[in-house]
ROVEXLUM-823657 format. One record per residue (C-alpha): residue in three letters; residue number from 1; x, y, z. Coordinates in nm, 3 decimals. Example, Ala and Ser with C-alpha at 12.3 -4.5 7.8 and 13.67 -1.06 7.14 Angstrom:
BEGIN
> resn; resi; east; north; up
> ALA; 1; 1.230; -0.450; 0.780
> SER; 2; 1.367; -0.106; 0.714
***
This chain:
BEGIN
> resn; resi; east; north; up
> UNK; 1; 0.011; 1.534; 2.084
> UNK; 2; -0.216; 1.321; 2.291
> UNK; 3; -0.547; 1.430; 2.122
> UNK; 4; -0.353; 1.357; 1.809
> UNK; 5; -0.261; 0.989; 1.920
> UNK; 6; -0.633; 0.893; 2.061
> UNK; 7; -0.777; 1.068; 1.754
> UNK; 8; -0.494; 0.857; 1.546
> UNK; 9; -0.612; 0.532; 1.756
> UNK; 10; -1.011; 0.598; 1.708
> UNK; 11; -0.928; 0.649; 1.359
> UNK; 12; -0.813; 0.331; 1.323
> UNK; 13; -1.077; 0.095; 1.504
> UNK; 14; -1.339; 0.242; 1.310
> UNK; 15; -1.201; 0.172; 0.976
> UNK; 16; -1.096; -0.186; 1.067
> UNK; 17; -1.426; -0.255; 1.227
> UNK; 18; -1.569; -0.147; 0.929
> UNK; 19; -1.370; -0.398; 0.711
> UNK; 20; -1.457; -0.658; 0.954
> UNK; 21; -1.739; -0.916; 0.878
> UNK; 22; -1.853; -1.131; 1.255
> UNK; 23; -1.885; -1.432; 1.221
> UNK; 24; -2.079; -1.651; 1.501
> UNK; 25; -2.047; -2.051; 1.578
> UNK; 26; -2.356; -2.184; 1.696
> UNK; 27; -2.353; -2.474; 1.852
> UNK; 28; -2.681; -2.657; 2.001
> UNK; 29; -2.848; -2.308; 1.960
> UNK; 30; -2.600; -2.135; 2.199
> UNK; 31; -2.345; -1.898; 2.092
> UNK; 32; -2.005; -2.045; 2.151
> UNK; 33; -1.729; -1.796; 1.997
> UNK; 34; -1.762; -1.430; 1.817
> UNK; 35; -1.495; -1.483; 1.557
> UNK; 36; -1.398; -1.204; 1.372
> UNK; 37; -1.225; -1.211; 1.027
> UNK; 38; -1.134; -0.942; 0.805
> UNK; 39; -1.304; -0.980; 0.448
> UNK; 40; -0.924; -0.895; 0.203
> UNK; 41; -0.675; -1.035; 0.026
> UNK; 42; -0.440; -1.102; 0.216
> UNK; 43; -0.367; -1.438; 0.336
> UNK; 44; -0.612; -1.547; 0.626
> UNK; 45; -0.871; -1.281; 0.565
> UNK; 46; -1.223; -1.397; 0.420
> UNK; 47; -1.237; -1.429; 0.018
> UNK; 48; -1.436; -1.178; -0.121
> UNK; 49; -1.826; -1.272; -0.220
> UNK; 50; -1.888; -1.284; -0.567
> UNK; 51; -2.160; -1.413; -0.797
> UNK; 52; -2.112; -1.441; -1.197
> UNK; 53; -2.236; -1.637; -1.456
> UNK; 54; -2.164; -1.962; -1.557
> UNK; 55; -2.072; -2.081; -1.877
> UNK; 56; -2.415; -2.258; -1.922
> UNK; 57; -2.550; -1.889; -1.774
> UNK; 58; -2.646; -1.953; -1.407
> UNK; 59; -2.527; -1.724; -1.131
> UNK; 60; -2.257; -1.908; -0.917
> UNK; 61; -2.125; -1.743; -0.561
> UNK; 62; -1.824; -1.840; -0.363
> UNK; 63; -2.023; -1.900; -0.096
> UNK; 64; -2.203; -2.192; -0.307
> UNK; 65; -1.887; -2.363; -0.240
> UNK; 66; -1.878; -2.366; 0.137
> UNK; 67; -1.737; -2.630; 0.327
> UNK; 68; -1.470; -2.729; 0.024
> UNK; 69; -1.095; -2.643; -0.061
> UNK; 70; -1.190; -2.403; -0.360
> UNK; 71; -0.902; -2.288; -0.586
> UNK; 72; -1.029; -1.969; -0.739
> UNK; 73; -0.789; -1.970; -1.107
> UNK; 74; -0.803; -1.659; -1.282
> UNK; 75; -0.724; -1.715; -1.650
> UNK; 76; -0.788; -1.694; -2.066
> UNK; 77; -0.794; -1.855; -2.307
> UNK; 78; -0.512; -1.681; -2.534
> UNK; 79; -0.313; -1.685; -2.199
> UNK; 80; -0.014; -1.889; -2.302
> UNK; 81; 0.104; -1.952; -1.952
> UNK; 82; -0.268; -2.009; -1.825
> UNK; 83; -0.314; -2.282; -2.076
> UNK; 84; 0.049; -2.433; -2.009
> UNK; 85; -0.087; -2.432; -1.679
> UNK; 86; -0.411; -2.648; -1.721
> UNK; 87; -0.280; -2.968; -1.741
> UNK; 88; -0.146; -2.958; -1.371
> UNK; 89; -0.493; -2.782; -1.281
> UNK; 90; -0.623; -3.095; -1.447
> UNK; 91; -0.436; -3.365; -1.228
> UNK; 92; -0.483; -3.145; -0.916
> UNK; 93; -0.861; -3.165; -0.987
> UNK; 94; -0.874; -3.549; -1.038
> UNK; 95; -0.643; -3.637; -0.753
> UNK; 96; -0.797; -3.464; -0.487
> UNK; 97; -1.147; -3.385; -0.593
> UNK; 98; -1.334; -3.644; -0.358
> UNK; 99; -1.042; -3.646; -0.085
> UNK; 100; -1.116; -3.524; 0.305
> UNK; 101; -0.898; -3.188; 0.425
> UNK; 102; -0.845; -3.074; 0.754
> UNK; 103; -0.973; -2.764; 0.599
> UNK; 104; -1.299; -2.865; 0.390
> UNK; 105; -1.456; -3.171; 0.209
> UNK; 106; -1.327; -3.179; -0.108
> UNK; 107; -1.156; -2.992; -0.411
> UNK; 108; -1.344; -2.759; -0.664
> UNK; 109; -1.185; -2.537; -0.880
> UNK; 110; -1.379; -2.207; -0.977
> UNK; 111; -1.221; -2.060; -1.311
> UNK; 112; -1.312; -1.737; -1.423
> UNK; 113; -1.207; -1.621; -1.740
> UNK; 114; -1.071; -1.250; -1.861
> UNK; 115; -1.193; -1.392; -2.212
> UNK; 116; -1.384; -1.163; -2.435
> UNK; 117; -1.506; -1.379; -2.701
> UNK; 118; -1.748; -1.670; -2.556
> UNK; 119; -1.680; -1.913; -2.875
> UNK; 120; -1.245; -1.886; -2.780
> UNK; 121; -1.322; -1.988; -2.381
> UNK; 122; -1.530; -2.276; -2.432
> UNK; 123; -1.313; -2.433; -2.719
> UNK; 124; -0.997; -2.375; -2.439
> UNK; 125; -1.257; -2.562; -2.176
> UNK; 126; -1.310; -2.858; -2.457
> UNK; 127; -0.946; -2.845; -2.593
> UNK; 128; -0.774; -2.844; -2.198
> UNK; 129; -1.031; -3.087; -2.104
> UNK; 130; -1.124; -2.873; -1.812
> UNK; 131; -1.406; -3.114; -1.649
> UNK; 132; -1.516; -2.907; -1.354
> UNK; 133; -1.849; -2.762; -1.313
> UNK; 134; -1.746; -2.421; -1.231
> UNK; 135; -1.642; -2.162; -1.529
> UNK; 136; -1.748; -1.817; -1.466
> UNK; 137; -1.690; -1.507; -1.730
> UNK; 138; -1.870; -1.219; -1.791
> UNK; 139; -1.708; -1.169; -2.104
> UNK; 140; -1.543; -0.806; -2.008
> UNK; 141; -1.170; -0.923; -2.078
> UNK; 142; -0.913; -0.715; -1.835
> UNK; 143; -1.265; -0.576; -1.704
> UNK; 144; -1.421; -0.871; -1.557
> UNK; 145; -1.601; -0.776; -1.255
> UNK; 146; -1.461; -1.060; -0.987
> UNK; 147; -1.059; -1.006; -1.090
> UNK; 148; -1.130; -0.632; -1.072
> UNK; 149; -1.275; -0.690; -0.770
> UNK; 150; -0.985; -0.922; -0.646
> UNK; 151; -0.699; -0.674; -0.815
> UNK; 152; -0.646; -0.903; -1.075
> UNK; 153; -0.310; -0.756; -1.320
> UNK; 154; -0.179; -1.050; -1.471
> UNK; 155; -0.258; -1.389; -1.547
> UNK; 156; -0.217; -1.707; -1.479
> UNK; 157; -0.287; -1.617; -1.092
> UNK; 158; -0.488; -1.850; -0.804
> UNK; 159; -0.629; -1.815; -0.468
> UNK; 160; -0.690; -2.118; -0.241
> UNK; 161; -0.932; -2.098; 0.035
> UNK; 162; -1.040; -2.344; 0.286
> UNK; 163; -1.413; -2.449; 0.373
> UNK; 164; -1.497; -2.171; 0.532
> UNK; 165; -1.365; -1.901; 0.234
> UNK; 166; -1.057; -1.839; 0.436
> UNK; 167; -0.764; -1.742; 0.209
> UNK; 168; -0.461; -2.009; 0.234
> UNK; 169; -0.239; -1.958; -0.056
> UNK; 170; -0.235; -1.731; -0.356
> UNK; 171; -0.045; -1.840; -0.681
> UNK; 172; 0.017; -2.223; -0.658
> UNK; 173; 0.128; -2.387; -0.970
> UNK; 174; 0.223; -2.687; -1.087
> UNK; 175; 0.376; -2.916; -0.797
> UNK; 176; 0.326; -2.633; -0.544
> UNK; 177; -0.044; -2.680; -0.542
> UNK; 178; -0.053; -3.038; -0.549
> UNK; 179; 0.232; -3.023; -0.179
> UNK; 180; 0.005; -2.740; -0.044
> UNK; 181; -0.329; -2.990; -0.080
> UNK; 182; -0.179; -3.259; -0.005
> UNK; 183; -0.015; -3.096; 0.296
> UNK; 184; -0.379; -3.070; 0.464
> UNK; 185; -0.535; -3.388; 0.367
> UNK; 186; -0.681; -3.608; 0.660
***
């Protein structure tokens, strides 16, 4: 029973220190605190890294977007619900784009798309007036790469994380998203 436990306990250390990325602060080149935080999807762990193509065809990581709030909206464009969603998206955007957090400097929102035909998304962008830099798609519908990769099963869905790709929230819309930003503004 007891070579059961510590083989139980071993066990698990090794598999969470595998799913743990270190982090280090640096501080006038000395080290001042080994953080460690579990890459996941559950709230507080690290977002995920993920590159995909733009809609103008550059490559764009999370990790472009460090030091800002980033809302990371999964969506389509013959997504009733996502597109009934936009417009709040939309106010959410202009409101607290340039604003200060506690958490980051400034709002971006990173949309990628489970759209299939390229012509569709960027007449949903146009038509939703959608005026942020940052639409990613690689055109595989239910397949895309990123919401595969982030367990993505239905649609409209979000993920807000903080400067330093921390996960806050998941799923904010409408007036929720607005209170939760608002809720860590300077």
């Amino acid at each position: 029973m007891k070579s059961l436990l510590i083989t139980f306990l071993v066990s698990s250390w090794f598999i969470y220190s595998c799913s743990v990325k270190k982090e280090v602060q640096v501080q006038n080149n000395n080290i001042v605190k080994d953080l460690q935080i579990p890459e996941g999807l559950n709230l507080g762990n690290k977002a995920p890294e993920f590159s995909q193509a733009s809609i103008n065809g550059n490559d764009v990581t999370l990790s472009s977007l460090k030091g800002k709030v980033v809302l990371i909206d999964f969506w389509a464009s013959w997504c009733g619900p996502c597109r009934a969603e936009n417009p709040s998206l939309v106010l959410a955007y202009k409101k607290f784009h340039d604003k200060k957090f506690k958490i980051g400097q400034g709002f971006e929102i990173l949309s990628v798309s489970l759209d299939q035909n390229e012509v569709s998304w960027k007449h949903a962008i146009e038509k939703d007036q959608l005026n942020w830099p940052y639409h990613l798609s690689d055109l595989q519908g239910w397949n895309n790469a990123v919401a595969k990769m982030y367990s993505i099963n239905s649609i409209p869905f979000n993920i807000l994380v903080d400067g330093n790709g921390i996960i806050l929230a998941k799923n904010l819309r409408g007036e929720l998203l607005e209170k939760k930003l608002e809720s860590e503004l300077y």
